[in-house]
N, C-alpha and C positions, 0 to 999 in steps of 0.2 A: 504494500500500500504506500503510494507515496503523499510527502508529507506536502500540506496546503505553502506556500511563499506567504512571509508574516508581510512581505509592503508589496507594492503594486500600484499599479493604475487598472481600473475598471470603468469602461467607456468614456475613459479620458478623464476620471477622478480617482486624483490620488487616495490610499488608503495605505495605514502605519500598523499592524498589531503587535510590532516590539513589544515589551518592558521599555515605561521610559522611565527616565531618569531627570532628575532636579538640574546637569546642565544641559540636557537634549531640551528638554521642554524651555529654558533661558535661551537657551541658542535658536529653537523655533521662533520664539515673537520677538527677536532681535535680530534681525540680518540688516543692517547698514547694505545700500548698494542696491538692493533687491526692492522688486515692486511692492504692492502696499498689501497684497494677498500670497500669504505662500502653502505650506502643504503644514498641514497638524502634526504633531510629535507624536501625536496618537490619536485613532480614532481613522475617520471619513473628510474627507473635505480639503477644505482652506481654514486660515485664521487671519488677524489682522498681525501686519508687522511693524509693532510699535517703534519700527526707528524708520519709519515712512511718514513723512509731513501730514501725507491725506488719509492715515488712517487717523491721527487723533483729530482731523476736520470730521472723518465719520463719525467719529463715536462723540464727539461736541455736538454734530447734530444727532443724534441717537439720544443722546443724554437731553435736549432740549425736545424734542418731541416727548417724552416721556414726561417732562417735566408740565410742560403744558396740560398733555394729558390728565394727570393726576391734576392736577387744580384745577381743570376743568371738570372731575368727575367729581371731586368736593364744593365747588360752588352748584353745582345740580342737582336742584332736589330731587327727591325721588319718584320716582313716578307712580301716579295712583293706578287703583287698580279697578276702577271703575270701568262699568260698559259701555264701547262706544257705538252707537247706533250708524251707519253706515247705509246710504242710501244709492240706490242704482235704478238710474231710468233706462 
C-alpha cells in the first residue's frame, strides 16, 4: 500500500499535512519579497503575508467592516415579532 504525499497541490490549491512547527508556521506569515497571499504551514489554502503592505490594508479593512457591523447591530432594535399582513392584487 503506498503511502498518501503529506503536501501537494490539488486543482491548483496548495495543501500542507506536515507537523508544523513554531518556526514553519513564523516563516509562513512572514516572507518579505513574496506577494500578499502565500501557501499555509498547515492545513488547505493560502494565508495573509504579514510582511506584504496590502495585506495589513486587508485586514484594516476587515477589521472596519466588522467594526461597523457590530455597532450597527447594537444601535438596532430588535425586531418584533408581530404579523405582517401582506397584500396581492
Amino acid at each position: 500500500m503506498s503511502q498518501k504525499p503529506d503536501t501537494g497541490t490539488l486543482f491548483g490549491i496548495p495543501y500542507n499535512f506536515e507537523r508544523p512547527s513554531v518556526s514553519r508556521l513564523i516563516a509562513a506569515h512572514w516572507q518579505p519579497g513574496e506577494r500578499m497571499l502565500v501557501e499555509k504551514p498547515f492545513g488547505i489554502g493560502y494565508t495573509l503575508n504579514l510582511a506584504n503592505w496590502r495585506a495589513w490594508i486587508a485586514l484594516g479593512i476587515i477589521g472596519g467592516l466588522v467594526y461597523t457591523e457590530r455597532a450597527q447591530e447594537e444601535s438596532t432594535p430588535e425586531a418584533s415579532e408581530e404579523a405582517v399582513d401582506v397584500l396581492v392584487e
